[in-house]
N, C-alpha and C positions, 0 to 999 in steps of 0.2 A: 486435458485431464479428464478423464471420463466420470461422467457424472453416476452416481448409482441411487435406488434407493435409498442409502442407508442414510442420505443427507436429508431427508424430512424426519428420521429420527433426532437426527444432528440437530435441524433447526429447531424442532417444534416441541410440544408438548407431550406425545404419546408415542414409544417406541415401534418404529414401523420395520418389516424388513420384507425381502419377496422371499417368499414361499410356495412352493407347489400346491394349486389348487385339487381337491380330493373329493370326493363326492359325499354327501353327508347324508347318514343313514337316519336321521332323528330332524326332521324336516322345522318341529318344533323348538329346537335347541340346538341351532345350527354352533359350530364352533366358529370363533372369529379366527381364520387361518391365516389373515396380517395382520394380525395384532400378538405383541410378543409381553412377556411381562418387560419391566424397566431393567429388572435385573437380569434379563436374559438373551437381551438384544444385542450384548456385547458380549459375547461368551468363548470363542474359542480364536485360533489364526486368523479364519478366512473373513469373520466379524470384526477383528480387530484390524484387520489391513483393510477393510473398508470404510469404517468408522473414520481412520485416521483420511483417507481420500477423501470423505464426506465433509471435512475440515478445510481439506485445502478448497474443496467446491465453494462453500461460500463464504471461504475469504476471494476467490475468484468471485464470485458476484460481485463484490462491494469494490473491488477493483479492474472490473471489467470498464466500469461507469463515472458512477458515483461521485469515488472518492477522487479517482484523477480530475473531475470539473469541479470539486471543492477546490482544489490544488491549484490548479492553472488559471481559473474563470475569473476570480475576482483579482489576479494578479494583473498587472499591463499589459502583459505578451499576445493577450488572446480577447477577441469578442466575440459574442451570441449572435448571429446572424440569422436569426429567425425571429419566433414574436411569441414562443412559449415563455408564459412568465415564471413557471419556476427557473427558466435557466436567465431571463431577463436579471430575477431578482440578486441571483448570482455573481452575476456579469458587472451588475450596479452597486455590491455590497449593501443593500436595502432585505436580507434575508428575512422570513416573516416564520412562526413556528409550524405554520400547517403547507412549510414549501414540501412539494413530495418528494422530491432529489434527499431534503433531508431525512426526512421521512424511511423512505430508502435505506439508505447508508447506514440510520440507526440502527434499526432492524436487521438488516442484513450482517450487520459486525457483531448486534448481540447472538443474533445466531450462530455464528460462528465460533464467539466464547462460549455458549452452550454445550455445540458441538465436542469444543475442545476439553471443558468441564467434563462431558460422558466419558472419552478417551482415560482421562485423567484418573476418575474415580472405576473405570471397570479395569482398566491392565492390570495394577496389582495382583487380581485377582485370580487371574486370567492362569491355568496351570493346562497347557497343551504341547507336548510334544512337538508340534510341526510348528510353534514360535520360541523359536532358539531365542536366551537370556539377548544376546547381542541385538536383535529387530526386536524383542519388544522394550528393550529400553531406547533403542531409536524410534519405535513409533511413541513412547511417548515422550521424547525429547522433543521432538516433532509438534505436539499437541500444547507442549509449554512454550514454544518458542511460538506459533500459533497465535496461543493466548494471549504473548506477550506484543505480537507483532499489533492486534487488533485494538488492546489497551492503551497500547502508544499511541496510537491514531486517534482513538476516541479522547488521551487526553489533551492533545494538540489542536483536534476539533473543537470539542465540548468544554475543556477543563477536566475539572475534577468528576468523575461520574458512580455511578453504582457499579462497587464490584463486586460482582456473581461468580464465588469459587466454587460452588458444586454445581451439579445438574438441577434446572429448574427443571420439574415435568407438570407444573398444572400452577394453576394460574395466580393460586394463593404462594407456592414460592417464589414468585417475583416481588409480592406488596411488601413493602413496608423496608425494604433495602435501600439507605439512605445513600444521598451522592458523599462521595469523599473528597477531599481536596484534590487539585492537579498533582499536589507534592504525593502525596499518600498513593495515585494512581501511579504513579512513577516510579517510586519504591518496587512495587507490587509487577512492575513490568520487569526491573531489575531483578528481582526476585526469579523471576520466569526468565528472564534469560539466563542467570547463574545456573540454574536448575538444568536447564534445557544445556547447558553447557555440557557441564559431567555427563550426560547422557547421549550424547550427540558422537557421530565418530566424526573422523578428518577424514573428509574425505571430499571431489570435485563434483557431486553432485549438483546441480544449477535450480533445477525446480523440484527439491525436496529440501526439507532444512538439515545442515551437517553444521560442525561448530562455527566456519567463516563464518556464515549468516547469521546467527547469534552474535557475535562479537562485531559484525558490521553494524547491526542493530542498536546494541551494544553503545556502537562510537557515537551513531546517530542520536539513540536517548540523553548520554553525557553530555553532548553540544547542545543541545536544546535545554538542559538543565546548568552549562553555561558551566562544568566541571571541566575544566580545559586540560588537564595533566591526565583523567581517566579518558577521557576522548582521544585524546594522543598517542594512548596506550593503546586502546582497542583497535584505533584504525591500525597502528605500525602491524599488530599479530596480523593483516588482512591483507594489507600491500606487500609482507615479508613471507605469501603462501606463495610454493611456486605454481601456484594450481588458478591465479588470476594476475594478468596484464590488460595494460590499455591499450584495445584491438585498434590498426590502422589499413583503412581512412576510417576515419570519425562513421558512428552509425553502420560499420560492419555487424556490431550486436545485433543490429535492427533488419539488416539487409539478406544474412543468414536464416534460416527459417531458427532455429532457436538456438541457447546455449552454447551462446560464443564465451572465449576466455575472459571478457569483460565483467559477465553478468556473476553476480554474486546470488543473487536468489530473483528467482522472478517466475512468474505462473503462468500455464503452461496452456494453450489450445491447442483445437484440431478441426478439419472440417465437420465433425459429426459435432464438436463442442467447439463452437466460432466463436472469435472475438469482434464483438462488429465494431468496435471505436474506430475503426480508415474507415464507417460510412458515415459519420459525423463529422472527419475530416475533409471527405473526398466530393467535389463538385457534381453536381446531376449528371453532366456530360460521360463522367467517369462511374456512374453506378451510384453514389453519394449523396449526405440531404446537406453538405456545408452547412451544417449548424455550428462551426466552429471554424473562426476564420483568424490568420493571425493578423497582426495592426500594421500601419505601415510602419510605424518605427520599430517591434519587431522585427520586420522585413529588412529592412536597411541595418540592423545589428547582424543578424544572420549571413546578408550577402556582404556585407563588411568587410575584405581581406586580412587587415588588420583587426578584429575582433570577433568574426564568424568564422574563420576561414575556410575547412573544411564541411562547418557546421551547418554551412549553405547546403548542404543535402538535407535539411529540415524541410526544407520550401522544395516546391515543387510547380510548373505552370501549365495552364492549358488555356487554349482558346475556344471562350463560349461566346456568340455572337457578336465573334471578329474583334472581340477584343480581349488582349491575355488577362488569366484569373490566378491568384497566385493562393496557394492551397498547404496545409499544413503536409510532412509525409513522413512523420514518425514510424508509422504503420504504414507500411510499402507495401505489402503481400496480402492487397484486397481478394485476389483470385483465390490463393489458397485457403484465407480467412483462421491463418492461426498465429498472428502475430503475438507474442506473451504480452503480457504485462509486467513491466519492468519494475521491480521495487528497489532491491542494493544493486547499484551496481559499482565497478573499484571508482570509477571516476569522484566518485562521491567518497569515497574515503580518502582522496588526494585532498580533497579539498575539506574535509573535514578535518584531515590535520593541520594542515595549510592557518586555516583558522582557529585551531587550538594552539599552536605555535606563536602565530601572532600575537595573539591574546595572553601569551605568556613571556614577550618578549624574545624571542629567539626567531629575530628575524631571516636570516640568513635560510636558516630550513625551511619556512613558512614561504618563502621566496622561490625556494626548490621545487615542494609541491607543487605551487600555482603553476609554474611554470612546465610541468611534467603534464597534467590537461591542457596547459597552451601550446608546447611542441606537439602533441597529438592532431590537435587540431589542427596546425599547421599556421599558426600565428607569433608574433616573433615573442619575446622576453618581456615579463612587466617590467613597465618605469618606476612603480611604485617603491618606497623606499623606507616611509615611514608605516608606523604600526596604524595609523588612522587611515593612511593611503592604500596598507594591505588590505586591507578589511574592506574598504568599498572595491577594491579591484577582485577580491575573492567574491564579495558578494554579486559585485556585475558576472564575473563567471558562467556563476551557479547558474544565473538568469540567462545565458545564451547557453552554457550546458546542458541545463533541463528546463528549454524552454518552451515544450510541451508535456513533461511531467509531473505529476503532484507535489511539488516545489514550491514554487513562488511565492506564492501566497503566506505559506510556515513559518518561510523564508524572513518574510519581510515583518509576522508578526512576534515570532520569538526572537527577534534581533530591537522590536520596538520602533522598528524602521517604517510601516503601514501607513503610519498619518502623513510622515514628511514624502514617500515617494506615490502611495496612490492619494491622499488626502481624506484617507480615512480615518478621522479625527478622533471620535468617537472609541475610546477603548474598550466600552462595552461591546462593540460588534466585532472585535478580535476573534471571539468567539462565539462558535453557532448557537443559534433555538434550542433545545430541548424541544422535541418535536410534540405536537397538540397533543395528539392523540393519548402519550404515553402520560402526560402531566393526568389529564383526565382518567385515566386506567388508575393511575397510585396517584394518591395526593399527597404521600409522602416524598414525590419528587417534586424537587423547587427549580424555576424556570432561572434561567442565568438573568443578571440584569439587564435590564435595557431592551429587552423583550413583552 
């Protein structure tokens, strides 16, 4: 996704954009030729189709990184294999407020509701011939579903947080914006997704948002809010497109340079704009810093015939001083360095209803799904039979499905599952810090407990 200027408008506090430098005849009173007003930075097509790129940029940051090692790190599947402690701290669920991973991800996702805020509040306005009615109500169907993607995150991370529906540009519109509950954030995501709905065409775009993706979204917020019949609903509109199947062998998504039939949304690189996560996966020998190793019993799920089966292309081996190294290889296409990052993909809507099904008695269906990712994979039929036997076999699933994506960990805290399988007792640390920094900027923001 090409990065532009207009993304430190997006982020930050003062509207920036390029402009052709001029020579200035009043040496005393130069003009600021990159500095735009607030209201004029988003002004016509060519402003507004960058504006809305500058969105998707950093929501690419916060999941180039970040957000996938919140996801996977403190789950089982994966250890830190290095000795930086903010990924230590990670690794160990022992999270502290001034970690800078979180630090990070803060920032980077408020930036990005920023961004999506300016979209928001300048399209209306926006009267240009060369943006036909149809793309600017998709760029800003684009810009709520954006917002809504980011808010979901933060409140699955954080809880309840501060939600910033206009543009902040200066440092007094950010004080004093209290957190809201998790519920109230949730709403408010629902809300942007409905929105982003009506506005969105049908259509098979993969790395921009069209209605699938909202509505995959969608299923995934309802399963996390444990609404099992609207969860049901959303995913069926997403498995019933004929515009997404589950691509065979397993990790064809992956293996394709991008935008297989699989992928429901996911963000996008290139060599000029790299994704470097295979060099966090990938041994020294291979170019890589292996800060990211998976566990042996990871390993033994994956190579598993019966529970990995095709899934064993996760793993990958080399030999480094004669003895084999076995390496995570989500991310195969270190050479080219544009491997996406995966957010919806259908796999996860099988098993999202899989799991709403169950959870509403109607086994038989729930039983179908699950088994639609297991013949994929190439593993036989579940035995499971009862509604308490589905639900751990869908949840083991998910865990050799996305068992290097930002899963796991969500996984196992909005099911309530975190203390009995990693022994993380402590319900307070379900949920991250409130990072240092920002409590100290507003003291109107209050630190979660247990921090």
């Amino acid at each position: 996704m090409k990065k532009t200027l207009f993304r430190f408008l997006l982020a930050g506090q003062v509207a920036a954009a390029a402009l052709s430098l001029s020579a200035c005849n009043d040496l005393l009173e130069p003009t600021p030729v990159q500095q735009l007003p607030d209201n004029q930075a988003i002004k016509d097509a060519g402003s507004a189709r960058a504006a809305t790129i500058g969105v998707y940029d950093r929501v690419q940051a916060y999941y180039q990184l970040n957000w996938p090692v919140l996801g996977f790190l403190p789950g089982e599947n994966v250890r830190f294999n290095g000795t930086l402690n903010q990924f230590l701290q990670i690794d160990q669920n022992q999270l502290s407020a001034d970690n800078v991973l979180i630090t990070e991800a803060w920032t980077q996702m408020y930036q990005a509701v920023n961004g999506a805020n300016n979209v928001i509040a300048a399209l209306p306005g926006i009267n240009d011939p060369l943006l036909p009615v149809a793309e600017k109500n998709h760029l800003l169907g684009e810009a709520y579903f954006l917002r809504a993607l980011v808010y979901f995150d933060l409140g699955r991370g954080w809880g309840g947080v501060p939600l910033a529906l206009t543009p902040t540009r200066s440092k007094a519109n950010g004080q004093g914006l209290r957190r809201s509950t998790q519920a109230q954030t949730y709403d408010q995501v629902l809300a942007d997704l409905a929105q982003a709905e009506t506005l969105l065409p049908e259509a098979a775009t993969r790395n921009r948002a069209v209605k699938a993706a909202a509505r995959a979204l969608r299923a995934r917020l309802h399963l996390y809010r444990q609404q099992w019949a609207e969860a049901e609903a959303s995913a069926t509109q997403v498995i019933a497109s004929t515009n997404y199947r589950l691509v065979t062998p397993y990790r064809t998504f992956s293996t394709t340079p991008f935008l297989s039939q699989e992928s429901v949304f996911e963000l996008t690189f290139s060599n000029s704009d790299a994704n470097t996560m295979w060099n966090n996966w990938f041994p020294s020998a291979l170019g890589g810093q292996f800060n990211f190793q998976p566990v042996p019993a990871a390993i033994a799920l994956l190579n598993d015939p019966a529970v990995g089966g095709s899934r064993a292309a996760l793993l990958a081996s080399t030999v480094i001083a004669g003895s084999a190294v076995t390496y995570g290889n989500l991310y195969s296409r270190s050479a080219q360095r544009d491997d996406p990052s995966y957010v919806l993909r259908l796999a996860e809507q099988y098993l999202i209803r899989a799991e709403a099904f169950a959870r509403q008695a109607k086994l038989p269906e729930a039983i179908a799904d699950l088994n639609a990712v297991r013949t994929r994979a190439g593993v036989g039929a579940t035995t499971a039979t009862t509604t308490a036997q589905l639900l751990l076999a869908i949840e083991n699933e998910r865990r050799v499905e996305f068992a290097f994506e930002a899963d796991r960990w969500f996984d196992l805290v909005r099911t309530g599952r975190a203390g009995d399988v990693l022994g993380v007792t402590d319900q307070r640390r379900w949920l991250f810090p409130i990072p240092f920094n920002d409590l100290v900027a507003d003291p109107d923001l209050v630190q979660n407990p247990g921090y």
